[in-house]
ZADO-1210 file (C-alpha; in nm, 4 decimals, padded with zeros to 6 digits):
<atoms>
<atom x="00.0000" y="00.0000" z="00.0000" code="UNK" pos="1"/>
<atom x="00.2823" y="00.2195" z="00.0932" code="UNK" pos="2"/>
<atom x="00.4394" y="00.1567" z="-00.2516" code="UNK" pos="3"/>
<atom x="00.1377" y="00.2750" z="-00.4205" code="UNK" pos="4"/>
<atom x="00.0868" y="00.5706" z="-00.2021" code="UNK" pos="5"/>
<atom x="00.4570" y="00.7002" z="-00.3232" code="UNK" pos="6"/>
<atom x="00.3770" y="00.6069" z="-00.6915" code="UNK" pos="7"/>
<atom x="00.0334" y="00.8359" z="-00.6814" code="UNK" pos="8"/>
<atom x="00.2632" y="01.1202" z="-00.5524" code="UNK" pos="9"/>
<atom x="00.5550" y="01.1057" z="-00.7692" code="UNK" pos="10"/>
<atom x="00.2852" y="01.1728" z="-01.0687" code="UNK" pos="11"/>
<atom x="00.1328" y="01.4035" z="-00.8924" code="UNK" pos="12"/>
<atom x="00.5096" y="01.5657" z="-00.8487" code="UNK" pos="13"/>
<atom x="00.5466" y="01.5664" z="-01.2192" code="UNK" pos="14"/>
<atom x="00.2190" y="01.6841" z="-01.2651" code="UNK" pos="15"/>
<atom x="00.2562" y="02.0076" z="-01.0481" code="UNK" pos="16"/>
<atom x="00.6034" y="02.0941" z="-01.2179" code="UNK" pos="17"/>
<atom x="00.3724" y="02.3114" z="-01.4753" code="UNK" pos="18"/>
<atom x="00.0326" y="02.3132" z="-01.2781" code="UNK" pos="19"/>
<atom x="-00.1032" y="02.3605" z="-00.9772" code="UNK" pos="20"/>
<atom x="-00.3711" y="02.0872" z="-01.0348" code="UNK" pos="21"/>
<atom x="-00.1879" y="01.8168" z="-00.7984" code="UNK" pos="22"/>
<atom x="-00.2766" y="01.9932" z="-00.4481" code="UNK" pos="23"/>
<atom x="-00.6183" y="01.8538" z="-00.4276" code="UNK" pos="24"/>
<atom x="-00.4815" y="01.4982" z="-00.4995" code="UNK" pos="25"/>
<atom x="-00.2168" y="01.5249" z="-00.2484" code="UNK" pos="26"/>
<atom x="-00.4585" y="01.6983" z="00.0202" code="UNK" pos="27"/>
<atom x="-00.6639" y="01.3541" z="-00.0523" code="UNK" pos="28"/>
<atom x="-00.3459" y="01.1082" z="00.0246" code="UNK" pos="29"/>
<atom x="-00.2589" y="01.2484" z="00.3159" code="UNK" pos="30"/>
<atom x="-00.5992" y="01.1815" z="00.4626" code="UNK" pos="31"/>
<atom x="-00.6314" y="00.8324" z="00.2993" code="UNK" pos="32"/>
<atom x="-00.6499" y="00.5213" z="00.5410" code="UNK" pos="33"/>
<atom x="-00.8293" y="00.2656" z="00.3592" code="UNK" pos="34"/>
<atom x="-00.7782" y="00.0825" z="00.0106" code="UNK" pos="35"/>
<atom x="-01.0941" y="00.2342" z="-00.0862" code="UNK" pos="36"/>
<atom x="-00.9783" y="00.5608" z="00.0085" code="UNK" pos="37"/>
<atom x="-00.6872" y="00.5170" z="-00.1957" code="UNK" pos="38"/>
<atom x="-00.8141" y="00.3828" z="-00.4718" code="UNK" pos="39"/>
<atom x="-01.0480" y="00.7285" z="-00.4715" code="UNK" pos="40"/>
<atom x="-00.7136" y="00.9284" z="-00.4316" code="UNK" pos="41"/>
<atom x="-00.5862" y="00.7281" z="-00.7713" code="UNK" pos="42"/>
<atom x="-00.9088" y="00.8651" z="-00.9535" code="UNK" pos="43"/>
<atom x="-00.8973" y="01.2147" z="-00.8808" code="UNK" pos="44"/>
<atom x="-00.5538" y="01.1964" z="-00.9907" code="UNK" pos="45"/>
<atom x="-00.6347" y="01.0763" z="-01.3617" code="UNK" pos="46"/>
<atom x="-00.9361" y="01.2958" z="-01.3801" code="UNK" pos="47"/>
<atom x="-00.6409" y="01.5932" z="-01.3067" code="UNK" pos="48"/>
<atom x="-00.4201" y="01.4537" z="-01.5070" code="UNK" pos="49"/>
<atom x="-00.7145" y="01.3854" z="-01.7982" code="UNK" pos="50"/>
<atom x="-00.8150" y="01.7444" z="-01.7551" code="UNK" pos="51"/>
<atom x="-00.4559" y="01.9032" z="-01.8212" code="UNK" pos="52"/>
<atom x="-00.4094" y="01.6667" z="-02.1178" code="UNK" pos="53"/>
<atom x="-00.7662" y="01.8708" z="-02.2033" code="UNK" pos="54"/>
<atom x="-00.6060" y="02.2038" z="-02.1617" code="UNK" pos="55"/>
<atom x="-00.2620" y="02.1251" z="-02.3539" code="UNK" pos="56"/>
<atom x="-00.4848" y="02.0027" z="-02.6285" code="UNK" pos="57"/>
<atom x="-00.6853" y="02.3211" z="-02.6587" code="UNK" pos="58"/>
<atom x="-00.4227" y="02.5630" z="-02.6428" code="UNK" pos="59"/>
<atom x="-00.2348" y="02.3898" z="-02.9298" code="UNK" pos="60"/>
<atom x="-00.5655" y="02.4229" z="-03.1320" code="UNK" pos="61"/>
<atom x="-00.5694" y="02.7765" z="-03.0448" code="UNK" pos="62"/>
<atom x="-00.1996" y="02.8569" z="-03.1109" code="UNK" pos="63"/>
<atom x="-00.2198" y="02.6874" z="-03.4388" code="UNK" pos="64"/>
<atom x="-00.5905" y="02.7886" z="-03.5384" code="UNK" pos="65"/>
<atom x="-00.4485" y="02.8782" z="-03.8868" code="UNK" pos="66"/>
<atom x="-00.2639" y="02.6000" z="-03.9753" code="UNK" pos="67"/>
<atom x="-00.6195" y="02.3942" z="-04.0956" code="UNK" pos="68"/>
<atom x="-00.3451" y="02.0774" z="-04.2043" code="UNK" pos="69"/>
<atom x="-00.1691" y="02.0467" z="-03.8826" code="UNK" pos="70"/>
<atom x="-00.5056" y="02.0915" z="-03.6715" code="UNK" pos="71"/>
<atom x="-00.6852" y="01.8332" z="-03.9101" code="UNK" pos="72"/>
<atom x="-00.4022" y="01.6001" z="-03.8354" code="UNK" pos="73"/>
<atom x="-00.3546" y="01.6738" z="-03.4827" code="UNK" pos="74"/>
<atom x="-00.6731" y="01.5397" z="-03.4120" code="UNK" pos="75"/>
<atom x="-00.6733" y="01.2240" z="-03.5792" code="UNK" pos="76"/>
<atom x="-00.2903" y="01.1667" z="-03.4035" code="UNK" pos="77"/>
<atom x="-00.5503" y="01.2075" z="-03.0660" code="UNK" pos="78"/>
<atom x="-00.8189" y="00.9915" z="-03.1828" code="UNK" pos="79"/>
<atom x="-00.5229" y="00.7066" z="-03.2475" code="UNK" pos="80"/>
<atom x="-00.3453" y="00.7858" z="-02.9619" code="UNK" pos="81"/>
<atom x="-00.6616" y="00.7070" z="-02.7329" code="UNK" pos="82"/>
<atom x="-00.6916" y="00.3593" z="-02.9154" code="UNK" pos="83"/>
<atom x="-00.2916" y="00.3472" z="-02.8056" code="UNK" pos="84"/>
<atom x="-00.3408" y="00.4250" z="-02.4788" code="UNK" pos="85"/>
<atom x="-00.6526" y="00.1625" z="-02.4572" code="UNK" pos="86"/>
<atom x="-00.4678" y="-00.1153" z="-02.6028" code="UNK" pos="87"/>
<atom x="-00.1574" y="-00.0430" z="-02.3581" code="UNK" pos="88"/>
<atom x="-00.4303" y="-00.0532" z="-02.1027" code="UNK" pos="89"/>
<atom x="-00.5663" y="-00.3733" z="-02.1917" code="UNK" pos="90"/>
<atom x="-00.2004" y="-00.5277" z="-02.2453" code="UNK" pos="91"/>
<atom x="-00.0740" y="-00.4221" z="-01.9297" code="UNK" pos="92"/>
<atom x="-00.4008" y="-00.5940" z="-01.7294" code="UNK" pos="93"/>
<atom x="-00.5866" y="-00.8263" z="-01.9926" code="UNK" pos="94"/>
<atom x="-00.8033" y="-00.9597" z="-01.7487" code="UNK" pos="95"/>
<atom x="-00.9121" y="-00.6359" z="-01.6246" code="UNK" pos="96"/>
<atom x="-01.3182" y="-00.7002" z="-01.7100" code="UNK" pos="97"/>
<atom x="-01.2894" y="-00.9806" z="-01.4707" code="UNK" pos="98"/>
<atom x="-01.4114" y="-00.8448" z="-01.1551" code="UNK" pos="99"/>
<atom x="-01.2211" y="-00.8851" z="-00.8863" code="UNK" pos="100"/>
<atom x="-00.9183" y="-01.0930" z="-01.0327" code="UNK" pos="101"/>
<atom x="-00.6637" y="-00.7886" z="-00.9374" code="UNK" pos="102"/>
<atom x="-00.7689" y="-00.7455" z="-00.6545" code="UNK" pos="103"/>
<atom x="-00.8733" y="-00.4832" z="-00.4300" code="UNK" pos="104"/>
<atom x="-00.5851" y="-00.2841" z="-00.5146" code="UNK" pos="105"/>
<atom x="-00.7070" y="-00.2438" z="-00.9122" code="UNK" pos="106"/>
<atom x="-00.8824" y="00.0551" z="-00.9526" code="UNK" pos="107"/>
<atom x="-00.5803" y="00.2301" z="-00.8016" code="UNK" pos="108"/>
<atom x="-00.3460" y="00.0729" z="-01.0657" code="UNK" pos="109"/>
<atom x="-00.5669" y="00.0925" z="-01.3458" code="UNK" pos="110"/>
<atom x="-00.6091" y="00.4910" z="-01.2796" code="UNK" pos="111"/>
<atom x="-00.2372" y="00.4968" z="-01.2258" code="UNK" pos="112"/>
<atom x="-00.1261" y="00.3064" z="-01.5031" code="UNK" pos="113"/>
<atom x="-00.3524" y="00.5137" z="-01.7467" code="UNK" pos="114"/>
<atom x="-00.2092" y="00.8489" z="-01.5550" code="UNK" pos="115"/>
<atom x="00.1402" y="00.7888" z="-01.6362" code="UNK" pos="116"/>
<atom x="00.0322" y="00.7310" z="-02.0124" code="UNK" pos="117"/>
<atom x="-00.1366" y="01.0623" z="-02.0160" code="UNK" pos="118"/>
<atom x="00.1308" y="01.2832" z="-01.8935" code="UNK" pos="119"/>
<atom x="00.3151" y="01.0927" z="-02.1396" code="UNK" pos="120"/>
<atom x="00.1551" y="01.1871" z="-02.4014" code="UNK" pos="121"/>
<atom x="00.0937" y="01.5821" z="-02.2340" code="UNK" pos="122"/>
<atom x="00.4817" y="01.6086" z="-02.2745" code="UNK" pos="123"/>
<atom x="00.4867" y="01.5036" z="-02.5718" code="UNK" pos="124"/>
<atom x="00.2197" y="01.7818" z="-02.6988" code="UNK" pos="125"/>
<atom x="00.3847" y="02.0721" z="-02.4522" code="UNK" pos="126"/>
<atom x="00.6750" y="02.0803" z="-02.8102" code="UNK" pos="127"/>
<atom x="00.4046" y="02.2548" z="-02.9986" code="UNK" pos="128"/>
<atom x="00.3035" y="02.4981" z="-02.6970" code="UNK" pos="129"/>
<atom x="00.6868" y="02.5629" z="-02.6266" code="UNK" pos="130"/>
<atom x="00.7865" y="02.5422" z="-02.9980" code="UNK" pos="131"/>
<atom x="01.1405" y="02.5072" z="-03.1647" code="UNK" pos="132"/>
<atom x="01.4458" y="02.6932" z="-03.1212" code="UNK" pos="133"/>
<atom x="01.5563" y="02.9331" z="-03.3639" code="UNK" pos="134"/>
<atom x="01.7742" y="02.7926" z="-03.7423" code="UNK" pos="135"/>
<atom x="01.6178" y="02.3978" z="-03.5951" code="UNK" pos="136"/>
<atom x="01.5968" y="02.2862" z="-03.9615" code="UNK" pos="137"/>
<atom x="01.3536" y="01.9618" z="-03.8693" code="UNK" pos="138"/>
<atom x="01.0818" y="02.1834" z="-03.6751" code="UNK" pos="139"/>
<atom x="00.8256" y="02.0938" z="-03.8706" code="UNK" pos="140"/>
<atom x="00.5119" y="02.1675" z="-03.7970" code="UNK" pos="141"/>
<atom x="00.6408" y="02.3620" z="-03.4712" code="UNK" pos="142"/>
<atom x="00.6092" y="02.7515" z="-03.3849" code="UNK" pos="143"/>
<atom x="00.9352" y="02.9293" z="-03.3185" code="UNK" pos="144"/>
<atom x="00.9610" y="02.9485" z="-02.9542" code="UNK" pos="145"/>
<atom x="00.8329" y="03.2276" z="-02.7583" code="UNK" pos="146"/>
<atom x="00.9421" y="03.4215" z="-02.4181" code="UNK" pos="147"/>
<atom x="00.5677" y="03.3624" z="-02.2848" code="UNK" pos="148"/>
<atom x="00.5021" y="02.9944" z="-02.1387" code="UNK" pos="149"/>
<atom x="00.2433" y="02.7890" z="-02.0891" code="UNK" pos="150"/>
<atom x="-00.0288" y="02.9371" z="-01.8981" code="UNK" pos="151"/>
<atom x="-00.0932" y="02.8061" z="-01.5182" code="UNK" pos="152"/>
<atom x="-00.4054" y="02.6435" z="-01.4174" code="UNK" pos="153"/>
<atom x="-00.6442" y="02.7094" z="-01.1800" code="UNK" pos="154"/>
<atom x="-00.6464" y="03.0471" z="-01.1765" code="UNK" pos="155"/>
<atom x="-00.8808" y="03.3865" z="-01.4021" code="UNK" pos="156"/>
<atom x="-00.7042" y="03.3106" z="-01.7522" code="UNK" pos="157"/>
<atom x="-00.7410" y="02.9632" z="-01.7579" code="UNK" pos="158"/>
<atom x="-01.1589" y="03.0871" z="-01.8183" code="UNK" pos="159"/>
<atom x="-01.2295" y="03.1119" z="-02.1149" code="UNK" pos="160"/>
<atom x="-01.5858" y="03.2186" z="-02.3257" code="UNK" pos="161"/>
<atom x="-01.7098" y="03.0954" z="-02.6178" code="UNK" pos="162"/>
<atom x="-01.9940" y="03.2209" z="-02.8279" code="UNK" pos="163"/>
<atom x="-02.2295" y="03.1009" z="-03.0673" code="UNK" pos="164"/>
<atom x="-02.5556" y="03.2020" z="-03.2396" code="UNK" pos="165"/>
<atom x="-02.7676" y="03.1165" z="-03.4949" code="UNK" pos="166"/>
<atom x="-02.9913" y="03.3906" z="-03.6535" code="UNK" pos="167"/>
<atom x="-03.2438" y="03.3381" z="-03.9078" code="UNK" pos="168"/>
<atom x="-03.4764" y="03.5627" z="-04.1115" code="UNK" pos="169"/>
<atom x="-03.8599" y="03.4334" z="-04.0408" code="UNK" pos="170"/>
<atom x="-04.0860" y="03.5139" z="-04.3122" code="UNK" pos="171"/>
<atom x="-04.4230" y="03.5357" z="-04.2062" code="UNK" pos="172"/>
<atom x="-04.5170" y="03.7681" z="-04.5395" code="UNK" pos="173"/>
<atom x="-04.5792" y="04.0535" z="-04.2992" code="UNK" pos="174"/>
<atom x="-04.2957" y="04.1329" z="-04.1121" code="UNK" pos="175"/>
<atom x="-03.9269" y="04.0192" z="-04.2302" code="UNK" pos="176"/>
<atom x="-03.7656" y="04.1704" z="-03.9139" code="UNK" pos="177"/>
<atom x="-03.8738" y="03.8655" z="-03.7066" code="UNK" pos="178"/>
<atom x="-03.5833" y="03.6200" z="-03.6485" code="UNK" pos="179"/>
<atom x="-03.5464" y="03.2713" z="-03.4977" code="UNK" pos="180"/>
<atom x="-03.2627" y="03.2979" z="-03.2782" code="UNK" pos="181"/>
<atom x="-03.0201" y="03.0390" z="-03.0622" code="UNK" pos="182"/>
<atom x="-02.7782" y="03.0969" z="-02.8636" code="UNK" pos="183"/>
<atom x="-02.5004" y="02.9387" z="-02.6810" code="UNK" pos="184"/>
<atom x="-02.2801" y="03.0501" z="-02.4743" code="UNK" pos="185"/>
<atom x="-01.9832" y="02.9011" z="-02.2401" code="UNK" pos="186"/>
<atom x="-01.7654" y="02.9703" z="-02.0009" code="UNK" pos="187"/>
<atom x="-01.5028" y="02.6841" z="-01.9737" code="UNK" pos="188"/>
<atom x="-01.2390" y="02.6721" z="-01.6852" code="UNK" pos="189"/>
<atom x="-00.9453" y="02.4306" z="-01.8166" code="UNK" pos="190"/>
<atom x="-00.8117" y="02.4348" z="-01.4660" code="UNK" pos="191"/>
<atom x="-01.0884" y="02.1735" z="-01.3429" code="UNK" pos="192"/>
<atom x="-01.2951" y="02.0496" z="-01.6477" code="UNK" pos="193"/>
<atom x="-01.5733" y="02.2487" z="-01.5192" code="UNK" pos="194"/>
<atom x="-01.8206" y="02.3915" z="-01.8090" code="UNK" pos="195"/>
<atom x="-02.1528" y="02.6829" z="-01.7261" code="UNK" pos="196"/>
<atom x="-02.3260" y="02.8555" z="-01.9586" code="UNK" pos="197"/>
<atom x="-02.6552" y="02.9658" z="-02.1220" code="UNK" pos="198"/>
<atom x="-02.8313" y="02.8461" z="-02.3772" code="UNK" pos="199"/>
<atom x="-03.1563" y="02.9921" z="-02.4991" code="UNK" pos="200"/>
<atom x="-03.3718" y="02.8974" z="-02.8096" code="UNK" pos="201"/>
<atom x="-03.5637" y="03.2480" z="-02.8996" code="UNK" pos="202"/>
<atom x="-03.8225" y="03.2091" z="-03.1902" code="UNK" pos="203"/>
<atom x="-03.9785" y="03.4481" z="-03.3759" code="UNK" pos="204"/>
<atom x="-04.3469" y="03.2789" z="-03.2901" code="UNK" pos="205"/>
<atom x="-04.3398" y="02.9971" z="-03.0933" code="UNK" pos="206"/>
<atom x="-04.2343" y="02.9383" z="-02.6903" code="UNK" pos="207"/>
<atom x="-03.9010" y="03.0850" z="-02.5965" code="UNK" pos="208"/>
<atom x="-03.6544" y="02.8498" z="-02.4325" code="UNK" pos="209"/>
<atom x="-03.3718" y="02.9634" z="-02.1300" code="UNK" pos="210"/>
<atom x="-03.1687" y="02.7873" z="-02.0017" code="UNK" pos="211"/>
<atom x="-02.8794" y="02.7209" z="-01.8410" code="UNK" pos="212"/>
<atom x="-02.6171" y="02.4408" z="-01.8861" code="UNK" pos="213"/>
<atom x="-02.3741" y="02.3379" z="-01.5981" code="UNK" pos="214"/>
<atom x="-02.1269" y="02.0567" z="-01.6837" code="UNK" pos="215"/>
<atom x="-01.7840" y="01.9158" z="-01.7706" code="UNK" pos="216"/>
<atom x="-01.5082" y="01.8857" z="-02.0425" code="UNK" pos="217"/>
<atom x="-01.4220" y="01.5482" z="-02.0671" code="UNK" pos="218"/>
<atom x="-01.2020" y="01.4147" z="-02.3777" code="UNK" pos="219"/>
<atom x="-01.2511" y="01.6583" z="-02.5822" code="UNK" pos="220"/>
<atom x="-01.6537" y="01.7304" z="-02.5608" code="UNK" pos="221"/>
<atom x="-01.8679" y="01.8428" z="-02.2939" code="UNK" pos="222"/>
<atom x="-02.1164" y="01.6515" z="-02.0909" code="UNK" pos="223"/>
<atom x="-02.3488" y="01.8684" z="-01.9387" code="UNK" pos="224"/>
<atom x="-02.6972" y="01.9131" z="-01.7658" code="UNK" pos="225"/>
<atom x="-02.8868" y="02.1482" z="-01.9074" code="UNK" pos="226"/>
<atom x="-03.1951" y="02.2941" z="-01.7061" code="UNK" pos="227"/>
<atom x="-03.4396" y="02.5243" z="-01.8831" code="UNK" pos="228"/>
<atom x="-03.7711" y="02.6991" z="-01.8473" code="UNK" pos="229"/>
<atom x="-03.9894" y="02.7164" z="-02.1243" code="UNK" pos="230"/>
<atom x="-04.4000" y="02.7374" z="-02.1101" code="UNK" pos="231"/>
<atom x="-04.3925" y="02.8262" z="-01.7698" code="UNK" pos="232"/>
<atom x="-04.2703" y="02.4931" z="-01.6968" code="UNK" pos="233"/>
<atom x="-03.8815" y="02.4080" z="-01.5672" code="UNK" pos="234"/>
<atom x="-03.7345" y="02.0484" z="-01.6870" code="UNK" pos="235"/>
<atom x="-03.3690" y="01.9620" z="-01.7484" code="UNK" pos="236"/>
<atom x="-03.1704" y="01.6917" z="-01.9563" code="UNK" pos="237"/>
<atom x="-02.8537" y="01.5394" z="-02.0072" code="UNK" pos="238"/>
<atom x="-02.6553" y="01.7245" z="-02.3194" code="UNK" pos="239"/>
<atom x="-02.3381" y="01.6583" z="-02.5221" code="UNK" pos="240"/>
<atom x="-02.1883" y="01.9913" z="-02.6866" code="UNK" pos="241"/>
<atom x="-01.9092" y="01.9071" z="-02.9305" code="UNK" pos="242"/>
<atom x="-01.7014" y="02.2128" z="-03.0148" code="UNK" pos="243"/>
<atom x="-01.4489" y="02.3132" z="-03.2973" code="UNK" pos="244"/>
<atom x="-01.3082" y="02.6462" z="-03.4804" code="UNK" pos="245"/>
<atom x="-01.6397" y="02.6974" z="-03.6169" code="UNK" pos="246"/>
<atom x="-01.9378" y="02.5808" z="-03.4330" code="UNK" pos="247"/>
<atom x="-02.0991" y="02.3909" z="-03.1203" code="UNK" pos="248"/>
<atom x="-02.3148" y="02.0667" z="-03.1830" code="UNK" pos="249"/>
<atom x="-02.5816" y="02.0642" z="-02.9199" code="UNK" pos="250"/>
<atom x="-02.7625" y="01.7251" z="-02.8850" code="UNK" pos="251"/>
<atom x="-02.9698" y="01.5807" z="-02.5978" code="UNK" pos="252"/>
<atom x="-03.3080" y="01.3624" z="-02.5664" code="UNK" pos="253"/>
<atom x="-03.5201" y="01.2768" z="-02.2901" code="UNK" pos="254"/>
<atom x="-03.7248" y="00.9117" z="-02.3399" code="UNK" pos="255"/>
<atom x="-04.0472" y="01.0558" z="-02.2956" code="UNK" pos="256"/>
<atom x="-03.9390" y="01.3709" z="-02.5658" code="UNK" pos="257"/>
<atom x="-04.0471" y="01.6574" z="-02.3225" code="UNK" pos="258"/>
<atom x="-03.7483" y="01.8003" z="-02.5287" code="UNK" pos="259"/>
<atom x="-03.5298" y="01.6686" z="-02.7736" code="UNK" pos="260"/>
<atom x="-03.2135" y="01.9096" z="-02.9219" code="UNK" pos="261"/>
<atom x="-02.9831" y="01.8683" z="-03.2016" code="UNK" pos="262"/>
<atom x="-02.8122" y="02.1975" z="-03.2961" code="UNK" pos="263"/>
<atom x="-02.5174" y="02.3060" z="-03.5256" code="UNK" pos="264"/>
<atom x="-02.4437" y="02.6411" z="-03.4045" code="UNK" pos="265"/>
<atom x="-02.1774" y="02.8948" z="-03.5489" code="UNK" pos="266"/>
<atom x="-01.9244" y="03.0353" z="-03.3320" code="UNK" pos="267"/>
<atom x="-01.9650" y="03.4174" z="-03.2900" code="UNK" pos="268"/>
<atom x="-01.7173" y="03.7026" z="-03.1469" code="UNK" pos="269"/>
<atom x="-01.8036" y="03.7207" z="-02.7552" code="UNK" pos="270"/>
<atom x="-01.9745" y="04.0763" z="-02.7129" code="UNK" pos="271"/>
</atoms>
């Protein structure tokens, strides 16, 4: 047990070498007793971990958001490196789907393990946030390196908001200044994975729709709840809000249909 204890922390000790994410994972070992504990400790780590991977991945998309080539292929190198990881997963513990044939002690290792390949693969990334020196002939797809680094997490500038709206003429062959309108709009912390924002359907004749969504980046989307009031009555759903350069794809559905979504909405300057 001790062993694993000191293997959580020395990730965690990389970890915080560029973030302050590790302190709640480290506030949690300290405290932990129990296997179970531990193996709680462990999860909260990868979800850290998970979430930095997050950020590193969105700031390269932002510091390269010209380059359409390299961002194309930058996120098919993720998509394969996630099959990577899962198959170095399932090769390090093949009998992990057999319950209890690890032990206990699994669901500390198996968050672990799949830690260790993350920062591995944040590293990795951090060339293309830290970029090459200057007359490196094999750069590549690489910036030239800059004074500024990486920003820190968990603090005002790691909050970021995102816009989007769609606005469309409604011709009711009396008045063309009516519209049907949605908007979306988010304010994601890359610190903590944590996602709020509104998002309100306004048409020109039927029932306007507010709401509010509350939820979490997690691999590259957002999973979110999204709680709304519309005909004087308030219901809520589960959503998943995919996001690139351009637009937000909003889709949710509730079994009974009280309120089923699927939006393509186009990003917009923040006012």
């Amino acid at each position: 047990m001790r062993h694993s204890k000191l293997t959580i922390i020395g990730i965690l000790l990389m970890l915080s070498t560029s973030t302050t994410l590790a302190k709640e994972p480290l506030d949690c070992l300290e405290k932990a007793l129990t296997q179970k504990e531990m193996n709680n400790c462990a999860n909260i780590n990868f979800k850290e971990v998970d979430a930095e991977l997050n950020r590193v991945y969105y700031a390269i998309q932002q510091k390269y958001i010209k380059n359409k080539a390299f961002l194309k292929n930058l996120k098919e190198a993720q998509r394969l490196w996630i099959k990577l990881r899962d198959a170095d997963f399932s090769m390090q513990f093949p009998h992990s789907k057999e319950a209890g044939y690890y032990g206990s002690i699994f669901p500390l290792c198996a968050d672990d393990y799949k830690a260790e390949l993350t920062l591995k693969r944040i590293e990795f990334l951090k060339q293309w946030l830290i970029g090459a020196e200057e007359g490196q002939s094999c750069r590549g797809s690489q910036a030239l390196q800059i004074t500024d680094d990486i920003p820190q997490t968990k603090n005002e500038s790691e909050i970021e908001q995102v816009c989007y709206a769609n606005v469309i003429p409604y011709n009711d062959n009396k008045n063309t200044n009516f519209k049907d309108i949605t908007e979306l709009t988010l304010n994601i912390n890359y610190g903590d994975g944590s996602v709020k924002g509104k998002y309100n359907y306004l048409p020109a004749e039927k029932d306007q729709r507010f709401g509010e969504i509350n939820g979490s980046l997690w691999k590259g989307a957002i999973s979110a709840e999204y709680t709304y009031e519309q005909e004087g009555e308030t219901n809520s759903i589960n959503v998943r809000i995919r996001l690139d350069d351009e637009k937000a794809i909003v889709q949710g559905e509730v079994k009974d249909k009280i309120l089923s979504v699927s939006d393509e909405i186009k990003k917009i300057p923040c006012q």
